[in-house]
Every structure is written in C-alpha cells, then in structure tokens.
C-alpha positions as CSV (number, residue, x, y, z in Angstrom):
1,X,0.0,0.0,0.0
2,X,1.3,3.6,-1.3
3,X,1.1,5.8,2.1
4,X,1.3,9.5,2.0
5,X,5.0,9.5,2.8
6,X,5.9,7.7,-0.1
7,X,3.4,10.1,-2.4
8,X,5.4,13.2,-0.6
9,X,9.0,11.7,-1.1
10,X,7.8,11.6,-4.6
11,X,6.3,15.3,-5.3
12,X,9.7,15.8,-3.9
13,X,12.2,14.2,-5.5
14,X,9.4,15.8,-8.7
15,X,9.9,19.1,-7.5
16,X,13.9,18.6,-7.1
17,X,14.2,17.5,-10.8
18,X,11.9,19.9,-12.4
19,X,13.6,22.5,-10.5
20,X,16.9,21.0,-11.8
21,X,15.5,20.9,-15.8
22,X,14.5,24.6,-15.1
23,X,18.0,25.6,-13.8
24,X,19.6,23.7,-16.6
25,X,17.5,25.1,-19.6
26,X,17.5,28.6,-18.2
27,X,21.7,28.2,-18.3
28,X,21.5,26.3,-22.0
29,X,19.6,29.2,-23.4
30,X,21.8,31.8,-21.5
31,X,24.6,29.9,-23.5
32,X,23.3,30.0,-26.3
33,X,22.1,34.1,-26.2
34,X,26.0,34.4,-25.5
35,X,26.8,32.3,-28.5
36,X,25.3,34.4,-30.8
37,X,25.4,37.3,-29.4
38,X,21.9,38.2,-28.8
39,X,22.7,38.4,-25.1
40,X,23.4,42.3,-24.4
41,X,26.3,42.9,-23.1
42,X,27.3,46.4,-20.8
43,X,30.7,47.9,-21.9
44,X,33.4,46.9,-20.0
45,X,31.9,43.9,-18.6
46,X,34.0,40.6,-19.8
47,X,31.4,38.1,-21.6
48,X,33.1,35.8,-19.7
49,X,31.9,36.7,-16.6
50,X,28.5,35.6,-18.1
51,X,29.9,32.4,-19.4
52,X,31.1,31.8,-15.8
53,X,27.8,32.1,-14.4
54,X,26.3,29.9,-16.7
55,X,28.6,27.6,-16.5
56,X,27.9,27.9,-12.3
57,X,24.6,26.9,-13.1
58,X,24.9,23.8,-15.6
59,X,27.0,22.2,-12.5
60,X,24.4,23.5,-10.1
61,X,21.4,21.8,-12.0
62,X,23.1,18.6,-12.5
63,X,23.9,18.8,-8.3
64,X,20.1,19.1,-8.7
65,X,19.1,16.3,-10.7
66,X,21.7,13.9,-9.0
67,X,19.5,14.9,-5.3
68,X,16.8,14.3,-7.1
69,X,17.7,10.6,-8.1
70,X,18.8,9.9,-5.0
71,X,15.2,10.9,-2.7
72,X,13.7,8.8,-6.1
73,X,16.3,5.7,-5.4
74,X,15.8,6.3,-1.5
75,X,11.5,6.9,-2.1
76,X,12.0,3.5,-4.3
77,X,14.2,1.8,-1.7
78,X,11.9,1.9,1.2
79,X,8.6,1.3,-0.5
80,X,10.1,-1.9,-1.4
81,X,11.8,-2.8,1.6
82,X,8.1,-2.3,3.2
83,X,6.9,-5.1,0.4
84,X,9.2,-7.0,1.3
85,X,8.4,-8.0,4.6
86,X,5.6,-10.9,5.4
87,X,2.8,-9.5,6.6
C-alpha cells in the first residue's frame, strides 16, 4: 500500500528535478544568447563573466538532478523494503 509519505517523497524528488530541468534550460539558453550574441552585453563587462555564471549553473542543475535521483532511489528503496516484509 502507497502511504502518503511515499506520495510526498515523490512530489519531492518531482519538485527537485523539475527545479533541476529549469535551472539547466534557463543556463543552455543563456549559452546560447552568448553564442550568438543576442545576449546584451554592458561595456566593460567581460562576456566571460556571463559564461562563468552559466557555466555555475549547468554544474548546479546537474547537483540538482543527481538529489533528485537519490530521494527517487531512497523513495523507491523503502517502499520496497516495506513489500518485502511478510505481513
């Protein structure tokens, strides 16, 4: 039986990812605006201080999606262990 700890470890872990796809699309585009130069640039500022940050936040987001595996693996983990068990 699926009890409402396992459907919150769940949203979580959800939540964690999407949060992580978010972070990491947000970066890809900013990448990509910086690529082609559609990202504007103030004079004097280096462009890569905004490659820097967007590099800051691929490794961020893929922090991200490996916490959100792990409360999946650990959500996964002790739902099973509770099957498991004779009742």
């Amino acid at each position: 039986m699926v009890t409402r700890a396992d459907r919150s470890r769940d949203v979580v872990a959800m939540l964690v990812l999407l949060a992580g796809a978010a972070l990491y699309a947000y970066a890809w585009f900013g990448m990509h605006n910086l690529a082609t130069h559609q990202l504007v640039i103030p004079q004097g500022v280096p462009a890569m201080r905004y490659f820097d940050t967007y590099w800051q936040m691929f490794r961020v987001a893929k922090l991200f999606f490996i916490a959100g595996a792990a409360v999946l693996a650990w959500s996964f983990w002790s739902f099973s262990r509770r099957l498991d068990k004779p009742a």
